[in-house]
BAVO-51890 format. One line per 2 residues: number of its first residue (from 1); their letters; for each residue x, y, z negated of N, C-alpha, C, O. Coordinates in steps of 0.001 Angstrom, whole numbers, plus 524288, in hexadecimal, padded with zeros to 5 digits. Layout:
NUM> A> X Y Z X Y Z X Y Z X Y Z  ... $
This chain:
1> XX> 4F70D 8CD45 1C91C 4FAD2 8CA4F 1C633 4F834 8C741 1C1BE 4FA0B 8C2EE 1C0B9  4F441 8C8F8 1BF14 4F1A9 8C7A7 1B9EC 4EE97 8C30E 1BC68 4EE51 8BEA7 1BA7D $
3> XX> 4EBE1 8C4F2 1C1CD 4E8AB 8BFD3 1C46E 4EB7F 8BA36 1C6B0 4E957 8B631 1C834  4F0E8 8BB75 1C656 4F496 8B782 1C8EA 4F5E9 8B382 1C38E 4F54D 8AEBD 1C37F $
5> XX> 4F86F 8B7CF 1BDDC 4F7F5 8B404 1BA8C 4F592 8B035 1B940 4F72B 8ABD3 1B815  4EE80 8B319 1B992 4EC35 8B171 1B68D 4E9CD 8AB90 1B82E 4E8EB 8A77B 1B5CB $
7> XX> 4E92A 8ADA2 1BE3C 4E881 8A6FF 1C36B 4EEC3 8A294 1C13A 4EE06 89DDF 1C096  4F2DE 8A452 1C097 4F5D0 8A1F7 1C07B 4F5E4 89E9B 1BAB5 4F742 89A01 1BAFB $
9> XX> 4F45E 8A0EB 1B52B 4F260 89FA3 1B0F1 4EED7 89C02 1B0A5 4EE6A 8986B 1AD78  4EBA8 89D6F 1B50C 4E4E2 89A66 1B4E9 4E7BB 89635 1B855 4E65C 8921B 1B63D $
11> XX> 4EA1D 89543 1BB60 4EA0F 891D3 1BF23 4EEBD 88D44 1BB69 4EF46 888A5 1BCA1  4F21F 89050 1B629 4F3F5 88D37 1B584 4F07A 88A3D 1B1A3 4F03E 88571 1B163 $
13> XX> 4EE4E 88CF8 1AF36 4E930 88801 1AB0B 4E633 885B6 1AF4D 4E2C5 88341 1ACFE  4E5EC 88574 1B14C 4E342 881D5 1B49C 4E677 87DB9 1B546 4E4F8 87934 1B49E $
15> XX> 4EAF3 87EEC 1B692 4ECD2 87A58 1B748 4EF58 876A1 1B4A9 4F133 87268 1B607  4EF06 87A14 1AE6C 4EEB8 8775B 1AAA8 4EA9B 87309 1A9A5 4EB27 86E45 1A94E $
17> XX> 4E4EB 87723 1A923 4E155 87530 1A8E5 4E023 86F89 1AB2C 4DE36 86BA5 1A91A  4E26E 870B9 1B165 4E0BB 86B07 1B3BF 4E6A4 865A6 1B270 4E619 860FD 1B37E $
19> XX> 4EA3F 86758 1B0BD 4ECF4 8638F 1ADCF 4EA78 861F0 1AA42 4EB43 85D5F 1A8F8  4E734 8648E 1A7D7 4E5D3 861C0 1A0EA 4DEE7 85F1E 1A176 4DB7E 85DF5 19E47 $
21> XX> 4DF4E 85F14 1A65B 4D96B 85DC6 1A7F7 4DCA7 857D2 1A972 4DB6D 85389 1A7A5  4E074 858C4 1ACB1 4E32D 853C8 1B03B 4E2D1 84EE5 1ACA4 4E093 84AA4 1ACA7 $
23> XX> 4E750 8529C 1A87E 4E8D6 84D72 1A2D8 4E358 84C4C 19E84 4E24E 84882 19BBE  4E134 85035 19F34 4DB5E 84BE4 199E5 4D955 8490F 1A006 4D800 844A4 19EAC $
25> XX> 4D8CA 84950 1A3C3 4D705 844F1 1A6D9 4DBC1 84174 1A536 4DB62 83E55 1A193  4DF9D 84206 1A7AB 4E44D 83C14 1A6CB 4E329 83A23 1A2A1 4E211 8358C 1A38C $
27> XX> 4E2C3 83AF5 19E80 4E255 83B0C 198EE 4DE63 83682 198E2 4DFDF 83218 197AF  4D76B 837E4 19AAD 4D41C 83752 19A48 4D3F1 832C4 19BCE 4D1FC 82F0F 19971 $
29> XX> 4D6E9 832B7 1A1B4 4D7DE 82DB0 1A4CC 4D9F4 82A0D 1A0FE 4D736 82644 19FDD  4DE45 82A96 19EE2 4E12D 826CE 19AEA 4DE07 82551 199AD 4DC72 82157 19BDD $
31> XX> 4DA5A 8281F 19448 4D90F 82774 1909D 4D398 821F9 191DE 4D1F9 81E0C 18F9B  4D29F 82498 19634 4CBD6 82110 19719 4CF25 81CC3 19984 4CE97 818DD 196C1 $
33> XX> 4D1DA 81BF1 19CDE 4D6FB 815BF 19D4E 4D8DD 813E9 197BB 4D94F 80F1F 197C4  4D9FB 815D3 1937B 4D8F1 81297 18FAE 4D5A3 81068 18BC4 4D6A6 80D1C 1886A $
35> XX> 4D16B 812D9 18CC6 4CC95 812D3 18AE4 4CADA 80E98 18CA4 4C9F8 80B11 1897E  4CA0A 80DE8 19160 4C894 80AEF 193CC 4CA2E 80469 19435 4C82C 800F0 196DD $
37> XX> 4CF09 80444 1901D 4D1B1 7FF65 192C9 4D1BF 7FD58 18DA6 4D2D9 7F8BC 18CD9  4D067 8011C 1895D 4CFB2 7FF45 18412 4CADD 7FC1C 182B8 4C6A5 7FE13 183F0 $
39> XX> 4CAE1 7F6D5 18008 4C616 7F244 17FA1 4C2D4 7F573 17E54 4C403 7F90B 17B5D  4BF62 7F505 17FB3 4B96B 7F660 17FB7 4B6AB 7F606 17A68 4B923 7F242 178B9 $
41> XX> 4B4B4 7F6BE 17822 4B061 7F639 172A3 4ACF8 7F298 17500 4AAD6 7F48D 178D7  4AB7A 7ED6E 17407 4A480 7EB80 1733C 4A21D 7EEE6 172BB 4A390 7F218 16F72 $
43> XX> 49D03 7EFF4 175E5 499AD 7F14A 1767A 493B2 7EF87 175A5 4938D 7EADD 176CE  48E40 7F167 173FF 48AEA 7EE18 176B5 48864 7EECD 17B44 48AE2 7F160 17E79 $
45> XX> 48353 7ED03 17CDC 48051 7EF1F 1802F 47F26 7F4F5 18137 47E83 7F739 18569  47F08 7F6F3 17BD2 47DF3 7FCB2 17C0E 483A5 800D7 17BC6 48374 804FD 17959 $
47> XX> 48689 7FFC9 17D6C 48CA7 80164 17C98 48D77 80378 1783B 48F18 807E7 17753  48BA5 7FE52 173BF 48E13 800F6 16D00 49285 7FDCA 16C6C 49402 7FA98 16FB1 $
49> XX> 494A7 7FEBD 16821 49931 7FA6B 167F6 496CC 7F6F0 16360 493A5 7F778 15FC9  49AAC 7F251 165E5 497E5 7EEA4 16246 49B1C 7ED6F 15E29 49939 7E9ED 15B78 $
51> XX> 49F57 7EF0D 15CA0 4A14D 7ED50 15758 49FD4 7F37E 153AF 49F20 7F7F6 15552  49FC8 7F11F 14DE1 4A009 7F644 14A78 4A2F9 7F357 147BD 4A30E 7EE88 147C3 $
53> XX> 4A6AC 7F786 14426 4A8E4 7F800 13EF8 4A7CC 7F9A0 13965 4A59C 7FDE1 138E7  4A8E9 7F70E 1353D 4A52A 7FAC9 12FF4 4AA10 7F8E8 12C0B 4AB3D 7F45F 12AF7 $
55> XX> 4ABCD 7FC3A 12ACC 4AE2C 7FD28 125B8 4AB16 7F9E8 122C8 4A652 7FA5F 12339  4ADA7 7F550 11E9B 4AC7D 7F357 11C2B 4AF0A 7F4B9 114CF 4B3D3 7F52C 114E1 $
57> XX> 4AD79 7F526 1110D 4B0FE 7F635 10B62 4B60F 7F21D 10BED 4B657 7ED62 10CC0  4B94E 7F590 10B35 4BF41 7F438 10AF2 4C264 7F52A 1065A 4C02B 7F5EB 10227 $
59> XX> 4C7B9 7F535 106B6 4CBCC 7F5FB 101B6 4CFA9 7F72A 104F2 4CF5B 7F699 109B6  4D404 7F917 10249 4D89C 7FB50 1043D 4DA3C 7F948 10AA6 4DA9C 7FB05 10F1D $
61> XX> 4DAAB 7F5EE 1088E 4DED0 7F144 10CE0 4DB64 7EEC9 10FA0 4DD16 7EE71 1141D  4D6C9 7EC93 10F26 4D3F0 7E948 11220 4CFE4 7ED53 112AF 4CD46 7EF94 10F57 $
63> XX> 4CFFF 7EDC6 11861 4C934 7F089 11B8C 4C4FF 7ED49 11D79 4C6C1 7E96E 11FBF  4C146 7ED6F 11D63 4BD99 7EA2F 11F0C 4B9AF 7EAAE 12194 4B5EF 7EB7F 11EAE $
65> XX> 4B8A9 7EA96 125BB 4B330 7EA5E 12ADA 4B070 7E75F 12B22 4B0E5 7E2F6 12947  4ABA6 7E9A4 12E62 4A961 7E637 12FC3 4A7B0 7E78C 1362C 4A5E0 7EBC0 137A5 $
67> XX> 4A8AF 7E336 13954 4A720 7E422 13E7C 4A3EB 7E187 1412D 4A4A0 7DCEB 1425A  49EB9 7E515 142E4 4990A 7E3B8 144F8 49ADD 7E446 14B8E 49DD2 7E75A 14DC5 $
69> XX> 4977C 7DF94 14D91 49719 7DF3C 1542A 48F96 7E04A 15461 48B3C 7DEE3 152E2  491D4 7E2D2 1569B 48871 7E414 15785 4886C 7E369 15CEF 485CE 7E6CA 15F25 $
71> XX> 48AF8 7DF5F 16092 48BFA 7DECA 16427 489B4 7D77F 1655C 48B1A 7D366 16344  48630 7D881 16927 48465 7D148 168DE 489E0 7CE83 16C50 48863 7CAD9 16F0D $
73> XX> 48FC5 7CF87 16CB1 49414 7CC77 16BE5 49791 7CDD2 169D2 497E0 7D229 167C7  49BF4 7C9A4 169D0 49E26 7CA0D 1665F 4A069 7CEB4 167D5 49FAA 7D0D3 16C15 $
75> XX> 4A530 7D183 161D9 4A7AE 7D4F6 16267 4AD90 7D31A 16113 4ADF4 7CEE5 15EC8  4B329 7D679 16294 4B66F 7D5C7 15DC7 4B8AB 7D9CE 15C80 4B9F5 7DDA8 15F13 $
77> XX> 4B92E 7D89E 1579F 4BAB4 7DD43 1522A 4C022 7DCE2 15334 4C264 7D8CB 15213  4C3A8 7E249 1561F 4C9C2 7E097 1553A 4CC16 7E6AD 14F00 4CBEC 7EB7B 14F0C $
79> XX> 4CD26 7E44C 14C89 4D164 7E806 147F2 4D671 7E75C 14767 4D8DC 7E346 14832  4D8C1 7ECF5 14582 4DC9E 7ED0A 1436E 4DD74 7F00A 13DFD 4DD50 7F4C9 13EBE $
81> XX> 4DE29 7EEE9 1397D 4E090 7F371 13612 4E2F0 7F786 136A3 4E0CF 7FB7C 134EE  4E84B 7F804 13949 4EA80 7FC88 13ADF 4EE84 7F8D4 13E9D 4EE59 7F421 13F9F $
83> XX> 4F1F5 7FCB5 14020 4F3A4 7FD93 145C8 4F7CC 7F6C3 1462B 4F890 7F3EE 149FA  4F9EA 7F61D 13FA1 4FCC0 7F131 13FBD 4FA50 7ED34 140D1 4FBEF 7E97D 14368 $
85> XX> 4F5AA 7EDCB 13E9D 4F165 7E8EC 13D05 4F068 7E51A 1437A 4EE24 7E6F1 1474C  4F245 7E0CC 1433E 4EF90 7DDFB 14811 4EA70 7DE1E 149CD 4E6AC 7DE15 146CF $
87> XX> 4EA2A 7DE45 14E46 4E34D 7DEFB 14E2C 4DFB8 7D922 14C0D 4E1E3 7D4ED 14B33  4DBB9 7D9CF 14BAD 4D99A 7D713 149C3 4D4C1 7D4D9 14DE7 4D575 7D56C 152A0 $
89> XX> 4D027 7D276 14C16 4CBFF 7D05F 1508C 4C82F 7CCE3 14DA3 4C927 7C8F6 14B09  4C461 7CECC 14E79 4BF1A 7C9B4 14B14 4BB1C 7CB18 14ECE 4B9F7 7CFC4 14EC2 $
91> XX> 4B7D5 7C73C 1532B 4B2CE 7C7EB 153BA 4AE99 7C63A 1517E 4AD3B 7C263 14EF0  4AC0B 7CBC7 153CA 4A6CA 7CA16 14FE7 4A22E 7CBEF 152E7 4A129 7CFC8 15599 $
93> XX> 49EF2 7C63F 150E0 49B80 7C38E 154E8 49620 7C7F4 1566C 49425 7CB57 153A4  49531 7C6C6 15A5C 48D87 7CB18 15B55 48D85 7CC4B 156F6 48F8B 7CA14 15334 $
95> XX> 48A6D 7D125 15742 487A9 7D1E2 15245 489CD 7D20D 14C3D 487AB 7D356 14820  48ED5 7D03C 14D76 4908E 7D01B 1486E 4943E 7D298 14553 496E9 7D601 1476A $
97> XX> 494FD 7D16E 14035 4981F 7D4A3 13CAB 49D41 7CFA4 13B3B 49D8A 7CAD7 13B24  4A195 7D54E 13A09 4A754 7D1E7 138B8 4A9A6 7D4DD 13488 4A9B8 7D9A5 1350B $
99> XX> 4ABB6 7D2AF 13029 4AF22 7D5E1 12D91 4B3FC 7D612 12F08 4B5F8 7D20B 130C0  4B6D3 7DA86 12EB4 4BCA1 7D907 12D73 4C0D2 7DEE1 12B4F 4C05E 7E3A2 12BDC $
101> XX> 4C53E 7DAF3 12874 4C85E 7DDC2 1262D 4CD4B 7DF8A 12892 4CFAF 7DE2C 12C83  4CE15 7E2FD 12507 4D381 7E6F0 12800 4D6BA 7E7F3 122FC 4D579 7EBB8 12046 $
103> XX> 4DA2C 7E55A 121C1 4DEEC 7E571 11E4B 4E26D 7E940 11E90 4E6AC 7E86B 120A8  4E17D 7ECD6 11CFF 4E58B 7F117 11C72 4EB9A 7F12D 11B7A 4EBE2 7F159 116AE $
105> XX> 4F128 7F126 11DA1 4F493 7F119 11A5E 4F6B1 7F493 1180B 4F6CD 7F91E 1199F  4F937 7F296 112E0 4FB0A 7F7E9 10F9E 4FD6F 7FCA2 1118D 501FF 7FCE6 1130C $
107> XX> 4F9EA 800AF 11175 4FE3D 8055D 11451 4FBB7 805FE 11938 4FC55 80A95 11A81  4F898 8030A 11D57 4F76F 8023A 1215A 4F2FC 8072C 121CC 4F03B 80900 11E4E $
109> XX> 4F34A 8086F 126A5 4ED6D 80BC7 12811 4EA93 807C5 127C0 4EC4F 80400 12A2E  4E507 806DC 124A7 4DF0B 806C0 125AE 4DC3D 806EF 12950 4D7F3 804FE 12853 $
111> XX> 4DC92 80826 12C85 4D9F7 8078C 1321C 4D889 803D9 1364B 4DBC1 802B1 139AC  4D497 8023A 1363F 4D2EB 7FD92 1393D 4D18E 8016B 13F3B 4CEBC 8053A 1400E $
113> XX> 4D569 7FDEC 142E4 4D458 7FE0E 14857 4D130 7F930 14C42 4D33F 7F56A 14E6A  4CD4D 7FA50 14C43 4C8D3 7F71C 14F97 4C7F5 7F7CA 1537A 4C9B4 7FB6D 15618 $
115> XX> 4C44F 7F3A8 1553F 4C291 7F37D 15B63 4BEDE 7EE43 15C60 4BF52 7EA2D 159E1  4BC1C 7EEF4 15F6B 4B774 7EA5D 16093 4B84C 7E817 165CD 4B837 7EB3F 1696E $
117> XX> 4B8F5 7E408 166B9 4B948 7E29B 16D38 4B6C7 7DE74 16FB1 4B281 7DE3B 16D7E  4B6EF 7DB8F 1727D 4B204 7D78D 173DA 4B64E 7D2E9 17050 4BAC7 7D391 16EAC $
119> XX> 4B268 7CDBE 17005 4B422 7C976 16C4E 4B770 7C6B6 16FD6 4B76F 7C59D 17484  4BBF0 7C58C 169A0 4C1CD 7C24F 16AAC 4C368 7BE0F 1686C 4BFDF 7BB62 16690 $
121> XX> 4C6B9 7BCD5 1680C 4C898 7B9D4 163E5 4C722 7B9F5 15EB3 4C4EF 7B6A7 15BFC  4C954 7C009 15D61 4C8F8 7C006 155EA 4CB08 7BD33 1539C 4CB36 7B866 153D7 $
123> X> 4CDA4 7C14C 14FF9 4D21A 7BCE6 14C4B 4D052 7BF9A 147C0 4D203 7BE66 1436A $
């Protein structure tokens, strides 16, 4: 009787087990399908990325960067302040450096949301 439970116990984690194996695969699946479909970073030859960011001295309300391409093409710089803020866009050329600002509004989260993508328009 104790050996019947105990197969019946074991047989039910198992089949737990292989449900929760099932869903982090489904999961996984999702996850690498959106990964995947999300723009890409510039890259260079050596798969570094080619834009950086640097905190520049600021004040309350106005933030200020600076954004390097170490990439021999162009790049573009897309920002936002926070979640209201329109996005924004400046490329900047090989090799080169860009400033730019992020206007805080009163009350507003601080947080600059970025991203680098191959060259656009830019406004």
């Amino acid at each position: 009787m104790a050996l019947d439970l105990m197969a019946a116990v074991a047989g039910r984690h198992s089949g737990i087990s292989g449900l929760l194996v099932l869903l982090a695969f489904v999961a996984s699946s999702a996850a690498h399908a959106q990964a995947s479909s999300a723009p890409a970073e510039p890259v260079d030859n050596g798969g570094q990325p080619c834009g950086a960011i640097r905190a520049l001295p600021a004040n309350v309300t106005d933030y200020r960067y600076e954004v390097t391409n170490r990439c021999e093409r162009p790049v573009t710089f897309y920002w936002r302040c926070n979640a209201a803020d329109p996005e924004h866009a400046v490329d900047v050329a090989a090799k080169g450096q860009q400033s730019t600002t992020c206007v805080k509004a009163s009350g507003a989260a601080g947080e600059i949301v970025f991203r680098f993508g191959p060259p656009g328009a830019g406004n």
